[in-house]
C-alpha positions in Angstrom: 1.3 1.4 -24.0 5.0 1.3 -23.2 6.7 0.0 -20.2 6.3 3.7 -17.8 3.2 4.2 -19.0 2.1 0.5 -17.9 4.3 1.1 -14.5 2.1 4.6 -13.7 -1.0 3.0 -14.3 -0.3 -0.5 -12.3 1.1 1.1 -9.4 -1.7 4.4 -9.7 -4.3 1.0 -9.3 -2.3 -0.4 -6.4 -2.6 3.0 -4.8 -6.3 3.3 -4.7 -6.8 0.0 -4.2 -4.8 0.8 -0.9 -6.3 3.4 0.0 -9.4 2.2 -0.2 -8.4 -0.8 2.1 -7.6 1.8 4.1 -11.0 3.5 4.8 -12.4 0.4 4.8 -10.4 -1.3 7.4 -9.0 2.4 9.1 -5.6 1.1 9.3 -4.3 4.4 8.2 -1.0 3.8 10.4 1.2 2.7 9.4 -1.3 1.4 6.4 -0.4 4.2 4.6 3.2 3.4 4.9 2.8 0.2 3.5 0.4 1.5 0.8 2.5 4.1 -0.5 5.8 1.3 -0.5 3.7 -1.1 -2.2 2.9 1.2 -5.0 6.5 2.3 -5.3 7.6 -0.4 -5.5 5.3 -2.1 -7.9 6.5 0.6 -10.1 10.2 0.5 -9.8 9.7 -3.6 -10.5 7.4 -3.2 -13.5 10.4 -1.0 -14.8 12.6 -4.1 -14.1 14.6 -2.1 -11.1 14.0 -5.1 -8.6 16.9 -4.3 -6.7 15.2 -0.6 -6.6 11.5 -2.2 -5.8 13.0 -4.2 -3.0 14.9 -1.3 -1.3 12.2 1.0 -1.5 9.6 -1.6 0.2 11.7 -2.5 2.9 12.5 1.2 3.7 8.6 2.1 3.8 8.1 -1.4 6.3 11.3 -0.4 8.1 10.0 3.1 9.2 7.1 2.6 10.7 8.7 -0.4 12.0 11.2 1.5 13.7 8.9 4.5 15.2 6.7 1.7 16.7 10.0 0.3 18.6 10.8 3.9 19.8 7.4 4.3 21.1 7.1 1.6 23.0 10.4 2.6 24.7 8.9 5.6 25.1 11.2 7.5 23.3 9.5 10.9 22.9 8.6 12.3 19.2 10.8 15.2 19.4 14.0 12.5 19.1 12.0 10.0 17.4 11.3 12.4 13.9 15.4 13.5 13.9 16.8 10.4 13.9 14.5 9.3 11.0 15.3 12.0 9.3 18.8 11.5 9.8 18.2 7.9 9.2 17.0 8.8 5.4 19.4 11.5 5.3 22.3 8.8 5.8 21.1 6.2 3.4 20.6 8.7 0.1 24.3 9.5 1.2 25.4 5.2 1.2 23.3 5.5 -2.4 24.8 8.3 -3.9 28.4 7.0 -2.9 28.0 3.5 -3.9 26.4 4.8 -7.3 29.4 6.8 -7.8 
């Protein structure tokens, strides 16, 4: 088994393991968040990408993070899903420049 196909089946594990954690406990927000960061990430550092696996974890903490703040400031959902999206949309542009 090489290295991806060892990274797919580890973080594939972490996934369901997650998700069953998930019906079990029914933290499905922001559970899932966490879940599908974990399993990213566990990927990404199984490749050897730590700098990758750490980036991707913090960004799937950060958002639901950051929607929790916003709702209890009651900021109301139809400014609180644009400004993620611009959020994201802003950091693939810092990537993609810094890469380049």
């Amino acid at each position: 088994m090489n290295k991806s196909e060892k990274a797919n089946a580890v973080s594939t594990g972490v996934l369901l393991i997650g998700i069953g954690m998930l019906i079990l406990t029914g933290w499905w927000w922001p559970g899932i968040m966490l879940v599908l960061g974990l399993s990213g990430a566990t990927r990404l550092l199984i490749r050897g990408m730590f700098r990758q696996a750490i980036w991707t974890f913090a960004l799937f903490i950060l958002i639901p993070i950051g929607i929790a703040i916003m709702q209890s400031i009651h900021v109301p959902w139809h400014v609180v899903i644009p400004l993620v999206l611009i959020g994201m949309g802003a950091m693939y542009i810092l990537k993609g420049l810094v890469k380049g």
